[in-house]
Structures are given as structure tokens and as C-alpha cells.
VMD Tcl script that builds the backbone (N, CA, C; Angstrom):
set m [mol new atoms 345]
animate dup $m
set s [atomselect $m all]
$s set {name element resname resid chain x y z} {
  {N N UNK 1 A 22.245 14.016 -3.724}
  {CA C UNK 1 A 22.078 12.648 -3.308}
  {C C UNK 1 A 20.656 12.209 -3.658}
  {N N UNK 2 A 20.443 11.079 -3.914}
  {CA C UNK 2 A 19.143 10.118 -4.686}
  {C C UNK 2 A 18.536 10.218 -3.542}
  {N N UNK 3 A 17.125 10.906 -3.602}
  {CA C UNK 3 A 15.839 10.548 -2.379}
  {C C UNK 3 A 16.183 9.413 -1.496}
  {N N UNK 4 A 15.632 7.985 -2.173}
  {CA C UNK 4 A 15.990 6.539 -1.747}
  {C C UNK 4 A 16.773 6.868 -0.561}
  {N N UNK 5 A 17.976 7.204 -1.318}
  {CA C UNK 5 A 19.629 7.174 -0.341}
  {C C UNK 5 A 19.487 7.328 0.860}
  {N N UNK 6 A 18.828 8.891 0.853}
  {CA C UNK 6 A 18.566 9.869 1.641}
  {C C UNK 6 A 17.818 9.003 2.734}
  {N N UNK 7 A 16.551 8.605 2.352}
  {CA C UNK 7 A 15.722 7.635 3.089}
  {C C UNK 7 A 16.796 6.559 3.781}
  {N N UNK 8 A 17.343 6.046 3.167}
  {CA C UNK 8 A 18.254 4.615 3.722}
  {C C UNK 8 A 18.949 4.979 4.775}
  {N N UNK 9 A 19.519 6.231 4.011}
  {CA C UNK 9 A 20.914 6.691 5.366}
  {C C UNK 9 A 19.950 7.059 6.616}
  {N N UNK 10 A 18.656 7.610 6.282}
  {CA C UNK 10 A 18.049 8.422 7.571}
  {C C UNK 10 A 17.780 7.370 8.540}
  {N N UNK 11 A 17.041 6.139 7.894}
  {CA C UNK 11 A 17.041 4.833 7.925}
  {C C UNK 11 A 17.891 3.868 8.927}
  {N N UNK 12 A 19.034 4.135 8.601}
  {CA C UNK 12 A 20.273 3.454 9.181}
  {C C UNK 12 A 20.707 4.337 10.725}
  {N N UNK 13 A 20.756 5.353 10.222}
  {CA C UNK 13 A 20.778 6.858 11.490}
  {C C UNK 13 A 19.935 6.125 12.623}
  {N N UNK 14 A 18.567 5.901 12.445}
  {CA C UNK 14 A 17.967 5.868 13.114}
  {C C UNK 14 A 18.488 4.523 13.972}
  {N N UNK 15 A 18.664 3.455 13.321}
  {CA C UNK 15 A 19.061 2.041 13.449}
  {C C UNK 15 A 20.405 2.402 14.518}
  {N N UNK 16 A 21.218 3.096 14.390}
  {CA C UNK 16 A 22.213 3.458 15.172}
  {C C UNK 16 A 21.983 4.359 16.394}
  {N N UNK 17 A 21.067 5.441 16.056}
  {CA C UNK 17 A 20.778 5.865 17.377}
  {C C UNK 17 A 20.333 5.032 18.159}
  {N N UNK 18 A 19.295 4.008 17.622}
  {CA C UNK 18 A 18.252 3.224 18.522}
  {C C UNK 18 A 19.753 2.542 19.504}
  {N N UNK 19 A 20.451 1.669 18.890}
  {CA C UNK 19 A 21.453 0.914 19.450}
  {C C UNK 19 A 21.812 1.644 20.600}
  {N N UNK 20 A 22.667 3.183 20.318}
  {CA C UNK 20 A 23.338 3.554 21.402}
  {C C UNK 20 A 22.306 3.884 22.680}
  {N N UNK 21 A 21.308 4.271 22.405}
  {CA C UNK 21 A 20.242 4.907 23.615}
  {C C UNK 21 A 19.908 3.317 24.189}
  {N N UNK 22 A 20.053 2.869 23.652}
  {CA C UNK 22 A 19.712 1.106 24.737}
  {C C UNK 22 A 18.045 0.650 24.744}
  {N N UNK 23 A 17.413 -0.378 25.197}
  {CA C UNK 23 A 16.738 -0.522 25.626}
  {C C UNK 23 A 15.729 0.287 26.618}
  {N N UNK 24 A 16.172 0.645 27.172}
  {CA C UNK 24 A 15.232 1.861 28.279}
  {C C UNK 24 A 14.635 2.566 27.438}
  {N N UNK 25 A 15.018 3.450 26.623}
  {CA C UNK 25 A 14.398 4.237 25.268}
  {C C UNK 25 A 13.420 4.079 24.538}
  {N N UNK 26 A 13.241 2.683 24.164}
  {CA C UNK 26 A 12.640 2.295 23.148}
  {C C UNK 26 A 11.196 2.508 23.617}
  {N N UNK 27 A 10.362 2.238 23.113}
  {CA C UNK 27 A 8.993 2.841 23.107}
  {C C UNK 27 A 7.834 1.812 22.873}
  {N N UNK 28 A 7.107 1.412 23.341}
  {CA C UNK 28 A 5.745 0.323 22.826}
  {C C UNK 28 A 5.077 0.903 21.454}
  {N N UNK 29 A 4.352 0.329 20.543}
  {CA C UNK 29 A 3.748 0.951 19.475}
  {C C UNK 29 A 2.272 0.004 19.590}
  {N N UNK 30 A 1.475 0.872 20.059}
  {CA C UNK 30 A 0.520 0.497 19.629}
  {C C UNK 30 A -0.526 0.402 18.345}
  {N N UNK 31 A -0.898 -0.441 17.911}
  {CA C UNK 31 A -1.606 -0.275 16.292}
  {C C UNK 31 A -2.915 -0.921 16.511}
  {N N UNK 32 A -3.599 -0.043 15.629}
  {CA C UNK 32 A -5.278 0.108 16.019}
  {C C UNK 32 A -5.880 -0.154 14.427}
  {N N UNK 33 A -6.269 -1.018 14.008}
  {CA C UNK 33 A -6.977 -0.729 12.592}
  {C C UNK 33 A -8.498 -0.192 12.488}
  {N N UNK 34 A -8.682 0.972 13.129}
  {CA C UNK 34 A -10.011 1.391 12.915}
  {C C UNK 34 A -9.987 2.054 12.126}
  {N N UNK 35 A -11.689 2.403 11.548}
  {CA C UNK 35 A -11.451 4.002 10.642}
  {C C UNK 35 A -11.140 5.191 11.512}
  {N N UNK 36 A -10.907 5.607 12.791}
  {CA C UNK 36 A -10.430 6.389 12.776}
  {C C UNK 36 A -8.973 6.515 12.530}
  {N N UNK 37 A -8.053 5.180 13.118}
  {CA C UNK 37 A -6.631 5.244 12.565}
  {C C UNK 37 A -6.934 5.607 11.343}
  {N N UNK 38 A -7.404 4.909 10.235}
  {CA C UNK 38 A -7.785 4.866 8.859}
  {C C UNK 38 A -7.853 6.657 8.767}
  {N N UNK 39 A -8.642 7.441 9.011}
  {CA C UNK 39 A -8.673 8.956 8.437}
  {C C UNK 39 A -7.629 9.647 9.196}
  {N N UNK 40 A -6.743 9.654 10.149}
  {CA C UNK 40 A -5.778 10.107 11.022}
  {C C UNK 40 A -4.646 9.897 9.916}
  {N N UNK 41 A -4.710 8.968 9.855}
  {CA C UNK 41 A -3.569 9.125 8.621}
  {C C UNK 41 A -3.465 9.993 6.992}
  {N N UNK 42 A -4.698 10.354 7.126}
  {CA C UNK 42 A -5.163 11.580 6.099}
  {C C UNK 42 A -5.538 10.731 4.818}
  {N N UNK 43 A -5.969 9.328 5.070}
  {CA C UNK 43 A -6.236 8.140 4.149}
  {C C UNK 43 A -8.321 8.860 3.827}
  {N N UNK 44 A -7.974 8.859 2.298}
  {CA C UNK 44 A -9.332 9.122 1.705}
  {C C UNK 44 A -10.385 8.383 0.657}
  {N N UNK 45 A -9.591 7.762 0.519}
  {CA C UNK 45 A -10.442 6.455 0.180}
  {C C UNK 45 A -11.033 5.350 0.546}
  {N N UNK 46 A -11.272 4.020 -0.240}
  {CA C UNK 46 A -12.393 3.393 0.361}
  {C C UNK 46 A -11.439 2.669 1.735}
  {N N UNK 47 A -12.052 2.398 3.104}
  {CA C UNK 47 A -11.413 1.815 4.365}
  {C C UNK 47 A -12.011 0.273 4.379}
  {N N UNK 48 A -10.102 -0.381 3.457}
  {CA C UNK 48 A -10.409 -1.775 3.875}
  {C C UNK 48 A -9.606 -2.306 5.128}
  {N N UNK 49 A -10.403 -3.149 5.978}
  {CA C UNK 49 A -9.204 -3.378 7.146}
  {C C UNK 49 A -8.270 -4.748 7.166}
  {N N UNK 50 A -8.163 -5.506 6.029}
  {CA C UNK 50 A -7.157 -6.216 5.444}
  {C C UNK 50 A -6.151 -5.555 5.159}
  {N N UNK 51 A -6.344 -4.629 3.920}
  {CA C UNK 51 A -5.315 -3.825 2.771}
  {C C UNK 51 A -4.721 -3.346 4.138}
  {N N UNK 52 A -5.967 -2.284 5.163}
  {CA C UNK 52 A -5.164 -1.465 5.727}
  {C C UNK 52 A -4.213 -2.347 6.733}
  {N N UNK 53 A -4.074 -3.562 7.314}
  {CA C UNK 53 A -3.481 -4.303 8.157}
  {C C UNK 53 A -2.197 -4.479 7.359}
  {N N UNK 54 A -2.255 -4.676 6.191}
  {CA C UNK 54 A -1.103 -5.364 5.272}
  {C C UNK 54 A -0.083 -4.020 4.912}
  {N N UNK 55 A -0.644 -2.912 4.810}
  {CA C UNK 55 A 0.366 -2.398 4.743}
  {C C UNK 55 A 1.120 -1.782 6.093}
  {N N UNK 56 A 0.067 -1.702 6.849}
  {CA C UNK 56 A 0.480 -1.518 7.832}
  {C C UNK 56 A 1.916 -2.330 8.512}
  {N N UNK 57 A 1.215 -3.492 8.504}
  {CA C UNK 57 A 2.380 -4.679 8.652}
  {C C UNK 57 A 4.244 -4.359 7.964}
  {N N UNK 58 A 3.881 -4.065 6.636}
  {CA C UNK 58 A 4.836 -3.524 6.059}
  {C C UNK 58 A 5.448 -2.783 7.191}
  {N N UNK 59 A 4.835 -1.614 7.402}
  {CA C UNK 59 A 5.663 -0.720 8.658}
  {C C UNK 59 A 6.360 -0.714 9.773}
  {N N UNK 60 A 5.136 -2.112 10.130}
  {CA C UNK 60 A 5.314 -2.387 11.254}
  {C C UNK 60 A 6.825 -3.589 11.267}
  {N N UNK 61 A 6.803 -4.159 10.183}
  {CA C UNK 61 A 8.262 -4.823 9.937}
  {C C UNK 61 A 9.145 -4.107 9.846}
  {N N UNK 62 A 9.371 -2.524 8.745}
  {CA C UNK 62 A 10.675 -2.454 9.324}
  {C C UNK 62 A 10.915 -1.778 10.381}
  {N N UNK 63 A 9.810 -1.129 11.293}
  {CA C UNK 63 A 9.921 -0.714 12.888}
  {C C UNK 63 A 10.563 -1.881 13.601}
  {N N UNK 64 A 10.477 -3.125 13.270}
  {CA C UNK 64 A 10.736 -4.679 13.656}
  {C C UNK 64 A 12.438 -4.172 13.263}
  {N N UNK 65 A 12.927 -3.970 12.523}
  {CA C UNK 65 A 13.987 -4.450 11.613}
  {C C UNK 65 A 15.208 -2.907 12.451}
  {N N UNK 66 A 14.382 -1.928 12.892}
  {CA C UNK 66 A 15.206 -0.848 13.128}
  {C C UNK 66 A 15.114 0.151 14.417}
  {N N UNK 67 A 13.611 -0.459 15.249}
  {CA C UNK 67 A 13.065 -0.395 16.429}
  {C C UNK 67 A 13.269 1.168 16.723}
  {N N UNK 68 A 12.940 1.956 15.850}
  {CA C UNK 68 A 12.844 3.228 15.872}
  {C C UNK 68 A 10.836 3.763 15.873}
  {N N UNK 69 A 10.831 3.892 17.088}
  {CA C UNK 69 A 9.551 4.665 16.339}
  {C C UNK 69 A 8.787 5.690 15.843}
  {N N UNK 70 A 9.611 6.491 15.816}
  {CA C UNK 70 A 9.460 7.307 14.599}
  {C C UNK 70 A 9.336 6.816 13.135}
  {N N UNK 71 A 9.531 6.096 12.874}
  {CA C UNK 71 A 9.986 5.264 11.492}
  {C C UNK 71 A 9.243 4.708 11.157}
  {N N UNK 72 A 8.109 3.955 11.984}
  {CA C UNK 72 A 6.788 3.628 12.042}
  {C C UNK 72 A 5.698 4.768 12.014}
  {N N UNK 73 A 5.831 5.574 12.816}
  {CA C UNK 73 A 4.466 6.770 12.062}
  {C C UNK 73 A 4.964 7.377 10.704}
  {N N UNK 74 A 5.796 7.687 10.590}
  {CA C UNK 74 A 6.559 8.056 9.369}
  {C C UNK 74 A 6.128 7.725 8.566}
  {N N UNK 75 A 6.321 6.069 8.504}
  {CA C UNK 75 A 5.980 5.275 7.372}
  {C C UNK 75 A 4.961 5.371 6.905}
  {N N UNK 76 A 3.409 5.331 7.955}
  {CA C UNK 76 A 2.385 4.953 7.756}
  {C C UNK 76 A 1.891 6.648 7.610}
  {N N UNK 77 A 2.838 7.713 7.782}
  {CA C UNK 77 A 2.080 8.983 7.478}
  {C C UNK 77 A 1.397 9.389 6.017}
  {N N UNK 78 A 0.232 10.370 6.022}
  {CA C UNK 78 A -0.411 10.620 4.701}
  {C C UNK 78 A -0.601 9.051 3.962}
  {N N UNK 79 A -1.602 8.379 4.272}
  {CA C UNK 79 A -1.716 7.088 3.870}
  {C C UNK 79 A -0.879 6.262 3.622}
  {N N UNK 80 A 0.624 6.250 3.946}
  {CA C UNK 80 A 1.141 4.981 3.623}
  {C C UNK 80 A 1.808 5.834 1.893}
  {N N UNK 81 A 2.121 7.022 2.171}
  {CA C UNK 81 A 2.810 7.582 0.650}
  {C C UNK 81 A 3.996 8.575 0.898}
  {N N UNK 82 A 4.933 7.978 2.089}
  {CA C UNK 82 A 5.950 9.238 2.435}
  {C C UNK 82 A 7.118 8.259 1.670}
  {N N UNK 83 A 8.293 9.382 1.633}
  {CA C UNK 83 A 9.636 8.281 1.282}
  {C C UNK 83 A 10.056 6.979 2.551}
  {N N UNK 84 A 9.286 7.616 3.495}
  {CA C UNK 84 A 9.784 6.176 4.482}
  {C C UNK 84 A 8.995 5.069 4.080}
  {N N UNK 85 A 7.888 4.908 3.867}
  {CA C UNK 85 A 7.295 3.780 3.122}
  {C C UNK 85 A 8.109 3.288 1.767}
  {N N UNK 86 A 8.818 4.172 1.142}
  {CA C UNK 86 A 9.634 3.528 0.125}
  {C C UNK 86 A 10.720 3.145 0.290}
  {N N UNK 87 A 11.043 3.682 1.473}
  {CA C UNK 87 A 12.443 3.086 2.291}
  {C C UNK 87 A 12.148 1.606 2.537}
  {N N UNK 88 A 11.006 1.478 3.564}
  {CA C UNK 88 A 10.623 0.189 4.241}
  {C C UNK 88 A 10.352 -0.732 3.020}
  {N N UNK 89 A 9.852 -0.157 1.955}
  {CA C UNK 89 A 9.663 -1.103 0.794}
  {C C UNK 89 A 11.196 -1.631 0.257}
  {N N UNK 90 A 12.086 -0.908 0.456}
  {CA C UNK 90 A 13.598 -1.504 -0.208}
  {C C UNK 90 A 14.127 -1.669 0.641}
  {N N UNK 91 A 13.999 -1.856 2.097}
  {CA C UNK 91 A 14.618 -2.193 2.927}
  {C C UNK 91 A 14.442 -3.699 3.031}
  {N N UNK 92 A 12.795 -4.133 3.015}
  {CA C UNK 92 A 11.938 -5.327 3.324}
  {C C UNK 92 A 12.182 -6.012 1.918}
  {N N UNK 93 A 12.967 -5.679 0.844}
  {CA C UNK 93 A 13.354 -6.290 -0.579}
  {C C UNK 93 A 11.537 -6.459 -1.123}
  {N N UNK 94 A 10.618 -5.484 -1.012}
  {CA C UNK 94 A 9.289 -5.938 -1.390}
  {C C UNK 94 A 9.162 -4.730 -2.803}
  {N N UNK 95 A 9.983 -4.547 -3.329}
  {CA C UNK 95 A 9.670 -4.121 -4.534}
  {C C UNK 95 A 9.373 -4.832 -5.953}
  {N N UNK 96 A 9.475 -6.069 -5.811}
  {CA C UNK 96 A 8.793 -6.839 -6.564}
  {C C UNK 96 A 7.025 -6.852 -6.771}
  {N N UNK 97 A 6.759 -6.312 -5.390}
  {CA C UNK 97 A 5.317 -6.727 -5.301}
  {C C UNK 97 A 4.655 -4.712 -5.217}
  {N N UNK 98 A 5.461 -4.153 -5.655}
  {CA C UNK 98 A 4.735 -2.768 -5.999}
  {C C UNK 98 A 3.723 -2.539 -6.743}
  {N N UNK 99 A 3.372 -3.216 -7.667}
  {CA C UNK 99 A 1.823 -3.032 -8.207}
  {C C UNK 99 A 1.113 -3.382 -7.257}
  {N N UNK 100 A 1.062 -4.446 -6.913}
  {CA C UNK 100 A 0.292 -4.847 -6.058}
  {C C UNK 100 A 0.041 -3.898 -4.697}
  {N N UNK 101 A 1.055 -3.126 -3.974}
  {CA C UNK 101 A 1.105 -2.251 -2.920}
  {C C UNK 101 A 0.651 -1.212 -3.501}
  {N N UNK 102 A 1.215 -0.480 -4.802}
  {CA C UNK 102 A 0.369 0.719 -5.227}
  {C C UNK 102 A -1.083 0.655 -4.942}
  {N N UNK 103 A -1.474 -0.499 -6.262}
  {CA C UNK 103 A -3.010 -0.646 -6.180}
  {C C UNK 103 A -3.760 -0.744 -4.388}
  {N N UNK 104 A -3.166 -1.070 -3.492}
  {CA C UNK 104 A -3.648 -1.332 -1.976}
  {C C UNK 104 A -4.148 0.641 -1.658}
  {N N UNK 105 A -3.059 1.121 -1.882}
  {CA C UNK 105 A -2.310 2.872 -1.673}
  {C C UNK 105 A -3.626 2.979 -2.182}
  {N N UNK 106 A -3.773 3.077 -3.499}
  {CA C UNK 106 A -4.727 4.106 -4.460}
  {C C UNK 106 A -6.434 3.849 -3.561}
  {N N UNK 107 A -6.394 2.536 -3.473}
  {CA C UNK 107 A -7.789 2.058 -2.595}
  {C C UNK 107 A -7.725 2.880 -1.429}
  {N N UNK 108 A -6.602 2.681 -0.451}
  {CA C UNK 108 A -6.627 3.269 0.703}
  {C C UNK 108 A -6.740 4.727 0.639}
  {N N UNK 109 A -5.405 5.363 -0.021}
  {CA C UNK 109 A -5.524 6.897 -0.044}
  {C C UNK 109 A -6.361 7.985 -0.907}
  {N N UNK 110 A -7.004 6.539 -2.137}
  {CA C UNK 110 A -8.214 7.504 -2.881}
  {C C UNK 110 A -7.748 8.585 -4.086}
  {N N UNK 111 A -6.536 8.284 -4.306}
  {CA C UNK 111 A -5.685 8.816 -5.619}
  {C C UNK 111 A -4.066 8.151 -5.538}
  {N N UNK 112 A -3.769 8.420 -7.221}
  {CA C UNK 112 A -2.398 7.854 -7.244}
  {C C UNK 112 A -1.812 8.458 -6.163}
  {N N UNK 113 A -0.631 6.942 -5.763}
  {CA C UNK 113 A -0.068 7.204 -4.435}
  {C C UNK 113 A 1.428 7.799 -4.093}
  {N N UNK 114 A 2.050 7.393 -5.917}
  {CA C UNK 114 A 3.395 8.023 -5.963}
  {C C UNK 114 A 4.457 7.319 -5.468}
  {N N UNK 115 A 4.285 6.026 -4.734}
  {CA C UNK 115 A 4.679 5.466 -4.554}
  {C C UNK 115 A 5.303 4.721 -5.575}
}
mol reanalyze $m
mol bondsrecalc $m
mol representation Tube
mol addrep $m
């Protein structure tokens, strides 16, 4: 099965567990744009706190979209370069604007992002 897939279905899993466990479950997410969030995430390059808000945001939308939170640290784990960030990127239809998110990655994480 195609990575992506893999991501989507895990994706959707999650979207369904969230449903059945209800409301009571769900969890607050707090988000902090400091440099220490900034190096916690194992991010090694230069710390902008725009870039880092924007992609963040990314995450933080499809945590919006699937209210899992796991899916949100996930996303934003090892700078913003796991398959859940490429999930949230084809989930959020923002693959049009992937140069543009790479180039954010490479600033933030300080090498190609693989993304």
C-alpha cells in the first residue's frame, strides 16, 4: 500500500475513533511559538516565528478537521517532516503551494525536508 494511503487511512482511523469516544475524550492543545517549542521539535535551522506559526497552523487545521490529538504532535514532529504533515498537506488540498511549504521546512528544519 502507497505511504500517502497509509497516512489517510491512519488519518481517517483516527477521525473515527475520535467520533466514537465522544466529547469527554477529546483533549485541549495548547500551542506555544517559542524557540523552545521551535528546538523540541528537533527543528535546526534558522527560528522564524511567522514560517513557524504558518506551518504550524497547517497542523493545527487538520487537528481542526479530525480533532485527534495525536495527529497534531505527529504532524508537527521532527520539524514539520513526518508523513502526517503530508497527510495534513493532502488532506487541507495545499499541495499546490509545496514549494512554497518546502522552502518554509528547509528554513525551519535546516536541511532538505523530504517533504
Amino acid at each position: 500500500m502507497h505511504q500517502s494511503t497509509q497516512v489517510l487511512l491512519l488519518v481517517s482511523w483516527c477521525l473515527m475513533s475520535n467520533i466514537l469516544a465522544g466529547p469527554t475524550s477529546r483533549a485541549l492543545l495548547g500551542h506555544s511559538f517559542n524557540k523552545r517549542s521551535f528546538f523540541n521539535l528537533e527543528c535546526k535551522g534558522v527560528y522564524d516565528k511567522s514560517i513557524f506559526a504558518k506551518l504550524d497552523r497547517i497542523c493545527e487545521d487538520c487537528y481542526n478537521l479530525f480533532r485527534e490529538p495525536q495527529l497534531h504532535s505527529q504532524c508537527r514532529k521532527n520539524c514539520f517532516t513526518t508523513d502526517y504533515f503530508k497527510g495534513c498537506l493532502e488532506v487541507l488540498l495545499l499541495e499546490d503551494e509545496m514549494e512554497k511549504i518546502q522552502t518554509w521546512i528547509k528554513q525551519l528544519h535546516g536541511a532538505e525536508s523530504g517533504v
